[in-house]
C-alpha positions as a Markdown table, in Angstrom:
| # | Residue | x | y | z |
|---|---|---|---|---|
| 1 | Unk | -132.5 | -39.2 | 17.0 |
| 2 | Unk | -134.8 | -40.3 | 14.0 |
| 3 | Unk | -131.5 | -41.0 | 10.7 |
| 4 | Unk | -131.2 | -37.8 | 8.9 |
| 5 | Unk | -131.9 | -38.8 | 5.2 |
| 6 | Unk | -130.5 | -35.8 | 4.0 |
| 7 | Unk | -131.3 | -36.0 | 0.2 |
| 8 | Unk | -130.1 | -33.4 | -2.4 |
| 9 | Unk | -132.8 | -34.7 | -5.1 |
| 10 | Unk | -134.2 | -32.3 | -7.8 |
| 11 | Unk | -135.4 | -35.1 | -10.3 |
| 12 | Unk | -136.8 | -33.8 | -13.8 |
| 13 | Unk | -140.2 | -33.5 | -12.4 |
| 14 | Unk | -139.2 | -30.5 | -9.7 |
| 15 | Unk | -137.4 | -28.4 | -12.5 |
| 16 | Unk | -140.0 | -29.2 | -15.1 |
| 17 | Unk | -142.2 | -26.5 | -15.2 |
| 18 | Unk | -139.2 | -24.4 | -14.9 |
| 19 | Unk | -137.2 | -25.6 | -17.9 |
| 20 | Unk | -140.5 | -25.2 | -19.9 |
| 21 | Unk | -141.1 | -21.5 | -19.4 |
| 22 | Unk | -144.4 | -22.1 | -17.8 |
| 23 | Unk | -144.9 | -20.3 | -14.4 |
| 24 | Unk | -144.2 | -21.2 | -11.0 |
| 25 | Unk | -147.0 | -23.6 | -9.6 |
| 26 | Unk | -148.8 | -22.0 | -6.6 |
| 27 | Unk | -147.3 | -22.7 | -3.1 |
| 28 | Unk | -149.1 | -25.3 | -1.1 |
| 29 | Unk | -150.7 | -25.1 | 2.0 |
| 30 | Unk | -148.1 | -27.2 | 3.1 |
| 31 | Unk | -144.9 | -25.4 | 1.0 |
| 32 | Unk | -146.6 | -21.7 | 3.2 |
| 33 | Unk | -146.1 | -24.2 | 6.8 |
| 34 | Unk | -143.0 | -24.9 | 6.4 |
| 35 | Unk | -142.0 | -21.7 | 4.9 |
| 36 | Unk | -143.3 | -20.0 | 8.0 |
| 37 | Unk | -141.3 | -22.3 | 10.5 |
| 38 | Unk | -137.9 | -21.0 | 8.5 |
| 39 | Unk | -139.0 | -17.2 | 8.7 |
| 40 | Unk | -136.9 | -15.0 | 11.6 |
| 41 | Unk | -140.4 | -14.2 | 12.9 |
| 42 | Unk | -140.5 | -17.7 | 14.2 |
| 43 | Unk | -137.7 | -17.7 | 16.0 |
| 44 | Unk | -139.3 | -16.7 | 19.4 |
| 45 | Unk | -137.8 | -15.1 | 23.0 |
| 46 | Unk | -134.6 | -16.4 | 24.0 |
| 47 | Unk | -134.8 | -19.4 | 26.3 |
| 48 | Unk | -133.7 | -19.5 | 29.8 |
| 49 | Unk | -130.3 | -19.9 | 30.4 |
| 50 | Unk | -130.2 | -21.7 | 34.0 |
| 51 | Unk | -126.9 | -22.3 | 34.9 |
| 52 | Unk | -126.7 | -18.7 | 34.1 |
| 53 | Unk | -128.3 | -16.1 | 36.3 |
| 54 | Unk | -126.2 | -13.0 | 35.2 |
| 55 | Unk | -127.5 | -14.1 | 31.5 |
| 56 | Unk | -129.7 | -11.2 | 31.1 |
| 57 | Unk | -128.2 | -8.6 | 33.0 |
| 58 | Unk | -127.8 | -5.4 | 31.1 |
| 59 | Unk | -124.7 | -4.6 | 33.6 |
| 60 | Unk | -123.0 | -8.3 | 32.8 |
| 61 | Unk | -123.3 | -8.3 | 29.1 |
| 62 | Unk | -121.6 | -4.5 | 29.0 |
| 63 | Unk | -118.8 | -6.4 | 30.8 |
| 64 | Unk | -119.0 | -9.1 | 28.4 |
| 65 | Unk | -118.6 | -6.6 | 25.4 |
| 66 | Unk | -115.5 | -5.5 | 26.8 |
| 67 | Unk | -114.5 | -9.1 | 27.9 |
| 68 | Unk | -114.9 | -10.5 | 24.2 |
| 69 | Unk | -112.6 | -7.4 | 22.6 |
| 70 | Unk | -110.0 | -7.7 | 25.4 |
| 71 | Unk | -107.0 | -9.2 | 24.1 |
| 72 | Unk | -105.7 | -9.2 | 28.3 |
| 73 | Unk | -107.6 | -12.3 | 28.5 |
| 74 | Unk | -104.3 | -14.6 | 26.3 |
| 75 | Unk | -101.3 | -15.5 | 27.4 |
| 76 | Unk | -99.6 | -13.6 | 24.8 |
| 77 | Unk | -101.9 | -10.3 | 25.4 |
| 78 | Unk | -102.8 | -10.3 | 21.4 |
| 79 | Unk | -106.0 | -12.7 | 21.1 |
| 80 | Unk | -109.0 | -11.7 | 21.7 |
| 81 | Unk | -112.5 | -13.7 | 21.2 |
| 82 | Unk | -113.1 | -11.6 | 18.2 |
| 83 | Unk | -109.8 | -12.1 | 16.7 |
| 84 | Unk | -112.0 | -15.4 | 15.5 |
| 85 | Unk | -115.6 | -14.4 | 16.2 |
| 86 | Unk | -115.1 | -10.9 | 14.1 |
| 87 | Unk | -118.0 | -8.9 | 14.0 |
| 88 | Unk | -118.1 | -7.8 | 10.5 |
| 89 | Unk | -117.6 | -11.5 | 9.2 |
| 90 | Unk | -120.7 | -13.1 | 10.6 |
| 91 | Unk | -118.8 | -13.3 | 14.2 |
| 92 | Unk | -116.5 | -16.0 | 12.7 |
| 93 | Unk | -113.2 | -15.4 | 10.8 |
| 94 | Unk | -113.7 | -17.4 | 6.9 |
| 95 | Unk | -110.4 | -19.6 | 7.9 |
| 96 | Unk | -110.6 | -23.0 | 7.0 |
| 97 | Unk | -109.7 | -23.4 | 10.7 |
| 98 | Unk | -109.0 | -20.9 | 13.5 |
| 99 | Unk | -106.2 | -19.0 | 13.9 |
| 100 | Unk | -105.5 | -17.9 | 17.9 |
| 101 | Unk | -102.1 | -18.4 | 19.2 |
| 102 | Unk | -101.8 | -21.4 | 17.4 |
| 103 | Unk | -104.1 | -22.8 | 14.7 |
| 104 | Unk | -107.0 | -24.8 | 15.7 |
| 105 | Unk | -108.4 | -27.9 | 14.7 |
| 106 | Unk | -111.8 | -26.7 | 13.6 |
| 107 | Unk | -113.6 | -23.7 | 11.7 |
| 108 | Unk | -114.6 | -20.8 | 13.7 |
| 109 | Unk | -118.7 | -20.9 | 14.1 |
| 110 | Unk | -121.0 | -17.9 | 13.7 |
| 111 | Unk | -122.4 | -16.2 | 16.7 |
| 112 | Unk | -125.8 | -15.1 | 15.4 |
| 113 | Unk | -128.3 | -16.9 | 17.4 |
| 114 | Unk | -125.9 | -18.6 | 19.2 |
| 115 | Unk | -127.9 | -18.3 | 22.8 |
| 116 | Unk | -130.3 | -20.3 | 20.9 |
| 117 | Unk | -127.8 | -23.4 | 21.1 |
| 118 | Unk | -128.7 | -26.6 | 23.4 |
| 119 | Unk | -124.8 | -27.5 | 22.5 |
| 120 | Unk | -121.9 | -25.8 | 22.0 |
| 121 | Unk | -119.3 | -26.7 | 19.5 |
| 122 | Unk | -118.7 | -28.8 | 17.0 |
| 123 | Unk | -118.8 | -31.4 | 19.1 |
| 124 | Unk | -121.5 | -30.2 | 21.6 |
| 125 | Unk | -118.2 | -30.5 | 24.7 |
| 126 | Unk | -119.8 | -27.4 | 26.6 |
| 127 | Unk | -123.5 | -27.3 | 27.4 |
| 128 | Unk | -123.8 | -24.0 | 28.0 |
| 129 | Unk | -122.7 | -20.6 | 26.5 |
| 130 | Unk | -121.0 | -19.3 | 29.6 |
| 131 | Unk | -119.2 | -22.6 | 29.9 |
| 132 | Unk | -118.2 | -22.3 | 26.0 |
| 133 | Unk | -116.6 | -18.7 | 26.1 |
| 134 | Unk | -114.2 | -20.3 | 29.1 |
| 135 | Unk | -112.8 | -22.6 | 27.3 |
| 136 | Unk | -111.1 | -20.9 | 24.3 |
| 137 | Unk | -109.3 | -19.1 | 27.2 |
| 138 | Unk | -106.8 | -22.1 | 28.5 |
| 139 | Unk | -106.7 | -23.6 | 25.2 |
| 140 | Unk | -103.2 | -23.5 | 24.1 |
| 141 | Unk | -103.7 | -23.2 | 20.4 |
| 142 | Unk | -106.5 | -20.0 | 21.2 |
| 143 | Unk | -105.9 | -17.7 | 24.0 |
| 144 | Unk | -103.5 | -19.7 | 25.4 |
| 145 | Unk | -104.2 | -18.3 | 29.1 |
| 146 | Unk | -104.4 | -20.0 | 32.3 |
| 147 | Unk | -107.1 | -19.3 | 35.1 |
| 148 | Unk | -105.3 | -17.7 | 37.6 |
| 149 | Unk | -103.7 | -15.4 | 35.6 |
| 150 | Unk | -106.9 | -14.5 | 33.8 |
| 151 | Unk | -108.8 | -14.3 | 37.4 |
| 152 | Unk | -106.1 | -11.5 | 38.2 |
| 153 | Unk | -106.4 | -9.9 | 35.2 |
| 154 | Unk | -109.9 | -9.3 | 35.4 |
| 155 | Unk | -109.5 | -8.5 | 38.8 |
| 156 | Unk | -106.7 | -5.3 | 38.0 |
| 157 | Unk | -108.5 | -4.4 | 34.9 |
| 158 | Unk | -112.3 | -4.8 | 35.2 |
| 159 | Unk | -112.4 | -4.9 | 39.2 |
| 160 | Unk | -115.1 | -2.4 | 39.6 |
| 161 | Unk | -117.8 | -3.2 | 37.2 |
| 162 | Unk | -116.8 | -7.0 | 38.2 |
| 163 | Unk | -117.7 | -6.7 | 41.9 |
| 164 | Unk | -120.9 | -4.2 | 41.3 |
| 165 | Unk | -122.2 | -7.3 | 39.3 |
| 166 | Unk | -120.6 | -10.5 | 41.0 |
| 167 | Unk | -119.5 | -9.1 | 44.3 |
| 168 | Unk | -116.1 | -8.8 | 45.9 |
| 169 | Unk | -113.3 | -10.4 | 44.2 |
| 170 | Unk | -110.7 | -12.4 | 46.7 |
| 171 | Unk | -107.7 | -11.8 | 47.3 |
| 172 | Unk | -105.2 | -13.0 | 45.2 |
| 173 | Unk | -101.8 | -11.3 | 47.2 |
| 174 | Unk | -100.8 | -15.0 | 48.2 |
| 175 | Unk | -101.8 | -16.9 | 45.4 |
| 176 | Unk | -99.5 | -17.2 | 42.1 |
| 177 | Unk | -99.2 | -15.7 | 39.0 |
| 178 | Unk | -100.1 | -18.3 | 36.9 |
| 179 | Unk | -101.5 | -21.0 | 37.7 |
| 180 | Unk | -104.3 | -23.7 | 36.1 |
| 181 | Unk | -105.5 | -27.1 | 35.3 |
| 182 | Unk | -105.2 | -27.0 | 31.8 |
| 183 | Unk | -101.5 | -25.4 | 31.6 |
| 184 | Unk | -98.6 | -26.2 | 31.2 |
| 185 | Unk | -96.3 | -28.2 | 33.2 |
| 186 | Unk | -95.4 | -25.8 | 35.8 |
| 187 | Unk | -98.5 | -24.2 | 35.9 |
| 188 | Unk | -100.4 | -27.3 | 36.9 |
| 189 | Unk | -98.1 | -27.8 | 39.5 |
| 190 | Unk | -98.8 | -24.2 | 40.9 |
| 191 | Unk | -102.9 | -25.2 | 40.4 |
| 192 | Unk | -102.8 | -28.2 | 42.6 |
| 193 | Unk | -100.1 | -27.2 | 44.9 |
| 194 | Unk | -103.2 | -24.2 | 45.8 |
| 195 | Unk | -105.5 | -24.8 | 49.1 |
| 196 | Unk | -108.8 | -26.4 | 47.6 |
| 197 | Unk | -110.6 | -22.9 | 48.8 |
| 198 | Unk | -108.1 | -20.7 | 46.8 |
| 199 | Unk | -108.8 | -23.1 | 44.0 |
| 200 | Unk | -112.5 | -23.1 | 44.2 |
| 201 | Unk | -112.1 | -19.0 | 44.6 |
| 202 | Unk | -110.8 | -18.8 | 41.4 |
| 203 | Unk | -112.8 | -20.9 | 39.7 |
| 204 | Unk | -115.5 | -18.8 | 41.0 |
| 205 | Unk | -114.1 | -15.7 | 39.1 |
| 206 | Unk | -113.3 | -17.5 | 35.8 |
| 207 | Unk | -117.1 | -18.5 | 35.6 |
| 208 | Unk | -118.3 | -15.3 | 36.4 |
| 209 | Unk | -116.1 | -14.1 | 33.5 |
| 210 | Unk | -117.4 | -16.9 | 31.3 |
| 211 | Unk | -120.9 | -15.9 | 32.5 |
| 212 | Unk | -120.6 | -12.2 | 31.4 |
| 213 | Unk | -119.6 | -12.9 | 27.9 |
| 214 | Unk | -122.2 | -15.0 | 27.6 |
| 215 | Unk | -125.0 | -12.4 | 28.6 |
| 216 | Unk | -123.3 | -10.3 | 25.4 |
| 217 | Unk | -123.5 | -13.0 | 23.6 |
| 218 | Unk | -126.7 | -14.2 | 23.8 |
| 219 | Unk | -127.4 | -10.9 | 22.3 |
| 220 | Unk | -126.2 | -11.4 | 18.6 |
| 221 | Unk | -129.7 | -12.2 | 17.0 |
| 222 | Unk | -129.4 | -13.5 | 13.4 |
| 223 | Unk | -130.7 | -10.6 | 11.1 |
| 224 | Unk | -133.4 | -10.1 | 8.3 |
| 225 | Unk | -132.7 | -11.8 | 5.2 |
| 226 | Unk | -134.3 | -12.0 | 1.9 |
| 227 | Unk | -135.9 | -15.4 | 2.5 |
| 228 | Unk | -137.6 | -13.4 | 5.5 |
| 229 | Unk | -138.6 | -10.2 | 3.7 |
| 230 | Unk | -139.9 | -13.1 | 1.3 |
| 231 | Unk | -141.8 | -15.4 | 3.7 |
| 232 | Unk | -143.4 | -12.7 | 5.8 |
| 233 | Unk | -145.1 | -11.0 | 2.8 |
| 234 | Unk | -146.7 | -14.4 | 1.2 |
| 235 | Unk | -147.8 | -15.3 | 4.9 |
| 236 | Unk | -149.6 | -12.0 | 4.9 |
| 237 | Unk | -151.2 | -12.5 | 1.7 |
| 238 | Unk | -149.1 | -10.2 | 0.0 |
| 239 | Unk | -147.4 | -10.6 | -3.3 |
| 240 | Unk | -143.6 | -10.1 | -2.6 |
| 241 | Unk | -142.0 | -7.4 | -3.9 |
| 242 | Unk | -138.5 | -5.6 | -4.6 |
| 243 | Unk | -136.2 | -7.6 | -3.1 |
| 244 | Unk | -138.4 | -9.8 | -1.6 |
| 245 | Unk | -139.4 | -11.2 | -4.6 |
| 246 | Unk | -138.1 | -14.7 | -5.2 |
| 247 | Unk | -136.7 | -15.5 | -8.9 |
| 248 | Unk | -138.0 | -18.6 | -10.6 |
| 249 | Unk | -135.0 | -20.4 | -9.7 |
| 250 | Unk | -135.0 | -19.1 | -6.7 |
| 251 | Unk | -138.5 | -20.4 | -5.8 |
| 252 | Unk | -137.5 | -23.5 | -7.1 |
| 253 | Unk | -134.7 | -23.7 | -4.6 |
| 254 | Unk | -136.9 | -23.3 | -2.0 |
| 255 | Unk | -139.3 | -26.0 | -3.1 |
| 256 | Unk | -136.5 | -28.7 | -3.4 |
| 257 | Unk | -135.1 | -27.3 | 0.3 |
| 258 | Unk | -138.2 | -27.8 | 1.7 |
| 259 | Unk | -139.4 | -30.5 | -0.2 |
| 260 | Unk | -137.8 | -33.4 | -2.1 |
| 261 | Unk | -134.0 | -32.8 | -1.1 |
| 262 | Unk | -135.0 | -33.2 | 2.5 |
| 263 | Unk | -132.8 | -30.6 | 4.2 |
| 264 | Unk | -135.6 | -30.0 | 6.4 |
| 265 | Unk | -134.6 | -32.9 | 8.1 |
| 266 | Unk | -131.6 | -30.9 | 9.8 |
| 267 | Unk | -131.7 | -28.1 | 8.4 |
| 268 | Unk | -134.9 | -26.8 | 10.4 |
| 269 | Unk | -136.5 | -24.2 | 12.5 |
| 270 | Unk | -135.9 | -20.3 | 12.2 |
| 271 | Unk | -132.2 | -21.0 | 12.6 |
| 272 | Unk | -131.8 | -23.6 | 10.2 |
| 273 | Unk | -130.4 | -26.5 | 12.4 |
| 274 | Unk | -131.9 | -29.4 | 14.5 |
| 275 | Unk | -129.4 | -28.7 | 17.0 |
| 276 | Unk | -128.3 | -32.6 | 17.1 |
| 277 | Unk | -125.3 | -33.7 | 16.0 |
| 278 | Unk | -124.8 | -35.7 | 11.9 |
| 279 | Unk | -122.3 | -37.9 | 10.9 |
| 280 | Unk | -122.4 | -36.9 | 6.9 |
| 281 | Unk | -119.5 | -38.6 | 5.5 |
| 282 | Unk | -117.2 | -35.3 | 5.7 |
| 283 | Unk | -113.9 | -36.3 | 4.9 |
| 284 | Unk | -110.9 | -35.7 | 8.0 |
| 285 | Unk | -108.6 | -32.8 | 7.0 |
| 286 | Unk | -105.3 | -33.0 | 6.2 |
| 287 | Unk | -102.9 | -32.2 | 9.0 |
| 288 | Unk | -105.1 | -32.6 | 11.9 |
| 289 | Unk | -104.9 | -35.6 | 14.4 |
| 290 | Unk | -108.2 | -38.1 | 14.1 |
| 291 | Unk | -111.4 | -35.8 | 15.0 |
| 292 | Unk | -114.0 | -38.3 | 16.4 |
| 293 | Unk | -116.4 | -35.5 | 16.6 |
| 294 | Unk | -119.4 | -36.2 | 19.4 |
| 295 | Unk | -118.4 | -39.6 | 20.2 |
| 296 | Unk | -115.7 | -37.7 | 22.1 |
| 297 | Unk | -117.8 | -34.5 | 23.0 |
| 298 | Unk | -119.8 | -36.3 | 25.3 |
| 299 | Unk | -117.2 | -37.3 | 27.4 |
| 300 | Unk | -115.7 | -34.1 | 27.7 |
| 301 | Unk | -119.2 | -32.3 | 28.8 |
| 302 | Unk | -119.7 | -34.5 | 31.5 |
| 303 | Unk | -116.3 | -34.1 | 32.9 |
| 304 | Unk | -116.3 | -30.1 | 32.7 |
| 305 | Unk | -116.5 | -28.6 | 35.9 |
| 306 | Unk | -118.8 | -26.0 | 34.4 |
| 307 | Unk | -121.7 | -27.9 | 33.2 |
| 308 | Unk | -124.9 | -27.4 | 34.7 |
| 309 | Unk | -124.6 | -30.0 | 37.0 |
| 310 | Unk | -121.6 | -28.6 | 38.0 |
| 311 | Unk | -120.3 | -26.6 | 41.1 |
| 312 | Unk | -120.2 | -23.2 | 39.0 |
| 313 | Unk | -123.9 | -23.4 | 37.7 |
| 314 | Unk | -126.7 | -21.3 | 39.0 |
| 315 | Unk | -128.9 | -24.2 | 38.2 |
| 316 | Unk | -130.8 | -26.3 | 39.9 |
| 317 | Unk | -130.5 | -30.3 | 39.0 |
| 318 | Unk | -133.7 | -31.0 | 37.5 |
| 319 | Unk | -133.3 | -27.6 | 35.1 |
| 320 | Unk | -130.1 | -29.5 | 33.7 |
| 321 | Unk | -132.2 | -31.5 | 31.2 |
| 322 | Unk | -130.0 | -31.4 | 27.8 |
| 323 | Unk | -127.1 | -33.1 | 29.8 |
| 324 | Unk | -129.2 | -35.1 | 32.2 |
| 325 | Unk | -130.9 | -36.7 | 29.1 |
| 326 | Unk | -128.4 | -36.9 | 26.5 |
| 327 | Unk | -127.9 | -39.3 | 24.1 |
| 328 | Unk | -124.6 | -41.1 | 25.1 |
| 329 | Unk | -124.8 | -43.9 | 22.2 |
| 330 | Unk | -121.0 | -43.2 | 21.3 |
| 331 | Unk | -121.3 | -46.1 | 18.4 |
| 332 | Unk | -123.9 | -43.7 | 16.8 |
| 333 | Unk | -122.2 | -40.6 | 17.1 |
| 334 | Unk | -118.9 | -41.8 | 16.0 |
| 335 | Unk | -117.7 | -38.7 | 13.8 |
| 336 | Unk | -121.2 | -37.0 | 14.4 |
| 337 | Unk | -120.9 | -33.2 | 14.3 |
| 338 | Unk | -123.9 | -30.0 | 15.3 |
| 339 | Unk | -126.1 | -29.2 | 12.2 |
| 340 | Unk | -124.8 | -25.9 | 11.5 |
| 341 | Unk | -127.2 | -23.1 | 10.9 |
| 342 | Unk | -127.6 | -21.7 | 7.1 |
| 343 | Unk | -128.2 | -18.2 | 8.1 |
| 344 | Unk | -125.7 | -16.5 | 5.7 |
| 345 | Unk | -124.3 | -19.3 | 4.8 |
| 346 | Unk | -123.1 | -18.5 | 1.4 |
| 347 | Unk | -120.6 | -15.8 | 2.4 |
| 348 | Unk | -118.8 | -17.9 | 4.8 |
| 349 | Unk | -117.2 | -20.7 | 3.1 |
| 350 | Unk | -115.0 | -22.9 | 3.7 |
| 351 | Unk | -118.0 | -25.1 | 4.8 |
| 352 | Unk | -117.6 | -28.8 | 7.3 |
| 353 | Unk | -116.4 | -28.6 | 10.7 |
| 354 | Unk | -112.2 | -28.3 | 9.4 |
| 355 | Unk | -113.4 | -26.4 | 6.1 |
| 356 | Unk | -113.0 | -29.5 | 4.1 |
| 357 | Unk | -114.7 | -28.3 | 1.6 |
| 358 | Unk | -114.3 | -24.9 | -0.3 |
| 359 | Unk | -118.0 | -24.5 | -2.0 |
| 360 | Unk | -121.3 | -24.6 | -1.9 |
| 361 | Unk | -121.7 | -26.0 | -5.3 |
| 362 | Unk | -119.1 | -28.9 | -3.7 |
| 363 | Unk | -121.6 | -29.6 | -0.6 |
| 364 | Unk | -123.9 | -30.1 | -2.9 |
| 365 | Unk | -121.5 | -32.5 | -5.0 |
| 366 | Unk | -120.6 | -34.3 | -1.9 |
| 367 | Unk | -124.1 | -35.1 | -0.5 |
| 368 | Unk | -125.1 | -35.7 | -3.8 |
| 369 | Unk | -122.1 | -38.4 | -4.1 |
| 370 | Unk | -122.6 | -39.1 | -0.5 |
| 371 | Unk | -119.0 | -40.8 | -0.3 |
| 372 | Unk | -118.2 | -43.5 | 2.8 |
| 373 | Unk | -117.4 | -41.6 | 5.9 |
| 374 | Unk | -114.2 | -42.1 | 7.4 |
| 375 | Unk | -115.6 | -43.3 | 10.5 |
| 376 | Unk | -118.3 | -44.6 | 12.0 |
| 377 | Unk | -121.6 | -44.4 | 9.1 |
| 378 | Unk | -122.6 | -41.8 | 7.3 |
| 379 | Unk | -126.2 | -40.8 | 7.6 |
| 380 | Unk | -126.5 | -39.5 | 4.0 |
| 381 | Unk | -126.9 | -41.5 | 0.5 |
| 382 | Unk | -126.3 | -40.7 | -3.0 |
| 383 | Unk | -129.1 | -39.6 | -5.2 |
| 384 | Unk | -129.6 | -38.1 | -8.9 |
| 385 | Unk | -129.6 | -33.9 | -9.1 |
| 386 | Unk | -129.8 | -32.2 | -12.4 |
| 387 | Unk | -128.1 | -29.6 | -12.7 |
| 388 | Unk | -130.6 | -26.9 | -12.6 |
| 389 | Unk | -131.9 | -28.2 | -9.4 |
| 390 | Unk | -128.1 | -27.5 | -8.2 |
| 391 | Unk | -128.5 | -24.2 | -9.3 |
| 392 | Unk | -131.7 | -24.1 | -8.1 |
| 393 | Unk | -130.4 | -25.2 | -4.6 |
| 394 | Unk | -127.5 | -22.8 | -4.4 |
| 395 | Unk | -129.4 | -19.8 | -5.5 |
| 396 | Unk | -132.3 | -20.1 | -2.9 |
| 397 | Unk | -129.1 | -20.7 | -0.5 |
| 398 | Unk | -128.1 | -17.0 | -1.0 |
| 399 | Unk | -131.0 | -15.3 | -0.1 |
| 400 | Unk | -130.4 | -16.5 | 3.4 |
| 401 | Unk | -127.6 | -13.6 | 3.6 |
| 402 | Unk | -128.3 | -10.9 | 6.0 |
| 403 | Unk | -127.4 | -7.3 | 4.7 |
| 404 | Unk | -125.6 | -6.5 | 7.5 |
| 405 | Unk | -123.4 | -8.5 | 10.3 |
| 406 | Unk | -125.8 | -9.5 | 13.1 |
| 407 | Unk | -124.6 | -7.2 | 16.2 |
| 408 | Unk | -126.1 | -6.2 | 19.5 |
C-alpha cells in the first residue's frame, strides 16, 4: 500500500484568485478526470459477491429486510440491526459509538454502498458482508444473541420463506435453547457439549441468515448529491445550473480536494475511499480498552469460520482473493483503520472510528496539526492551510450530502 500523504494544503496561491475577486480559473483537463472518477455515475454494477450465492436473490434480500428490522434476533428481543444502522440517518445512528445492548467500542458506519466493500469494519475482521451482519448478532455489547437460539428463532418465525430460499431447516427438538461459541459461560458449554453435525447444522442456518441480510444490503446504493448533479453537467459540456452550480468557494474546495490537499490519495473513487486501511494519528478514546485497529483485524478474519475460505462460503478458493492476498504486515498496520467514505459526510459527525473528534472544521485541524499517533506511525504530516482554504475544504465537503437517506 503506496503511504497516504494525506495533505490538507491550501497555500496563498490556491485561494488567490479567489480572495481577489477575479473569477474562477477554468477546470483542467486533468481537474474534469478526476472530477469524473468521484461522480455516482462512476460507480459501476455491484461486484460479485462469491462466498454469497443467495447475494442477488430478490426472495433472500425480502428476508433480509425483515431480518435487519427484527428485534427477535437479540438476546434481550429489543435490538435490532437498525437500532444502529437507522434508515433515516445515513443507515448509522450519529453516536460517538454504538449503542446495542451495551455500548460499543466504535462509531456505527453508513450502509450506502456498503456491498461495494472489499472489508468490513473498522478494522476489515469480516471479509465479506454476509459474514459482517453475523457478527453483531453474538456480540455481547450489540445484539447480545447466541447462534442457537437465533437458528431457532428464525426457524419459528421466518421458517417458510427460509426453507423456499435455503431449503429445509433441521431439527432442532433435541438440541438446546441456547447455545454458542461466543456466549457466555454456560452457553459455550451447551455449544461444544453438541454432536459436531448438530453444530455444523446450525452454523449452516446462522449463515444463511447472515447471507440474507446481506442480499438487502447490498442494495443501499449511495444517492445523488450536489457534487454529482455538478460533475455530470460539466462532463456533458454543460454549464451547471440551480443547485448544481458550485459557489466560488465551493469550486475552490474541490480544487484543493482534488488537488494540492491530496485527499485523493484515500479519499478516491465514486465512493470516496481506497478501501485500505490508514493509520492517521487519531487519538484513542476515553473509556475504551487499547484499539489496535487492523493489526488485530487481520487476525480475527482469518480465524472466522465464515470467511471465504471457510466451510460456510459458496466460494471457490481461488475466488477468495482479498483474503488470500492480504497484506498481513501487522508492524504497518498497527492502529490502521478503513478509509471511510465521504458520501454525506457532513451530517454525520462525530467523525474517527470512536467519534474522537466532533467536527469537520476539527479533522481539518487535526490533519493539518497532524499530531503523533498513539501507536504505531501516523501516515499524515503537518502542513500550512489558510483559513479560507479551510473554509474552502468544508464547504465543497457538504455538497456530498444526499437529499434523501439512501434506501432500497
Amino acid at each position: 500500500m503506496r503511504p497516504a500523504r494525506l495533505l490538507l494544503l491550501a497555500g496563498a496561491l490556491a485561494v488567490l484568485p479567489a480572495l481577489q475577486g477575479c473569477d474562477p480559473a477554468p477546470l483542467s483537463d486533468d481537474e474534469k478526470a478526476k472530477i469524473a472518477s468521484l461522480s455516482i455515475d462512476a460507480l459501476g454494477a455491484l461486484p460479485a459477491s462469491p462466498g454469497n450465492r443467495f447475494a442477488d436473490d430478490p426472495e433472500a434480500a425480502a428476508l433480509g429486510e425483515r431480518l435487519f428490522f427484527d428485534t427477535g434476533l437479540s438476546g434481550n428481543a429489543d435490538v435490532a440491526c437498525a437500532t444502529c444502522h437507522v434508515p433515516e440517518k445515513q443507515f448509522q445512528d450519529g453516536l460517538p459509538r454504538g449503542v446495542g445492548v451495551g455500548q460499543t467500542s466504535r462509531r456505527t458506519m453508513p450502509l450506502a454502498g456498503v456491498g461495494w466493500n472489499v472489508w468490513q469494519f473498522w478494522d476489515g475482521r469480516r471479509d465479506s458482508l454476509w459474514a459482517q451482519a453475523l457478527t453483531p448478532l453474538e456480540d455481547p455489547h450489540e445484539h447480545a444473541g447466541n447462534r442457537a437460539a437465533i437458528a431457532r428463532y428464525v426457524a419459528t418465525e421466518h421458517r417458510d420463506v427460509y426453507e423456499r430460499i435455503f431449503g429445509p431447516l433441521p431439527a432442532f427438538g433435541a438440541l438446546p435453547e441456547n447455545a454458542g461459541p461466543l456466549g457466555n459461560e454456560a452457553e459455550r458449554a451447551a455449544w461444544y457439549d453438541m454432536r459436531p453435525q448438530d453444530r455444523d447444522a446450525v452454523n449452516r442456518v446462522f449463515a444463511n441468515i447472515g447471507k440474507a441480510i446481506a442480499a438487502f444490503e447490498r442494495r443501499l446504493s449511495p444517492d445523488e448529491t450536489r457534487f454529482d448533479r455538478f460533475a455530470k453537467a460539466l462532463l456533458e459540456g454543460n454549464e451547471p445550473t440551480g443547485d448544481a452550480a458550485f459557489t466560488d468557494l465551493e469550486l475552490e474546495g474541490l480544487r484543493l480536494f482534488i488537488g494540492k490537499a491530496n485527499c485523493l490519495e484515500c479519499h478516491n473513487g465514486p465512493r470516496f475511499t481506497d478501501d485500505h486501511f490508514h493509520n492517521t494519528g487519531v487519538p484513542q478514546a476515553d473509556g475504551v480498552a487499547e484499539d489496535r485497529g487492523r493489526a488485530s483485524g487481520m487476525a480475527q478474519v482469518e480465524a472466522d469460520p465464515f470467511n471465504c475460505l471457510g466451510p460456510y462460503s459458496d466460494a471457490r478458493p481461488d475466488a477468495c482473493t482479498a483474503l488470500r492476498f492480504m497484506r498481513r504486515d501487522v508492524t504497518a498496520m498497527e492502529r490502521a483503520y478503513k478509509t471511510p467514505s465521504l458520501r454525506g459526510v457532513a451530517s454525520r459527525p462525530p467523525y474517527m472510528h470512536a467519534g474522537q473528534i466532533a467536527t469537520l472544521d476539527d479533522v481539518v485541524t487535526h490533519y493539518s496539526s497532524a499530531p503523533e499517533a498513539p501507536g504505531g506511525n501516523s501516515e499524515i504530516r503537518g502542513v500550512v492551510f489558510t483559513e479560507r482554504g479551510r473554509r474552502a475544504l468544508i464547504a465543497f465537503l457538504k455538497t456530498l450530502d444526499a437529499d434523501a437517506a439512501s434506501g432500497p
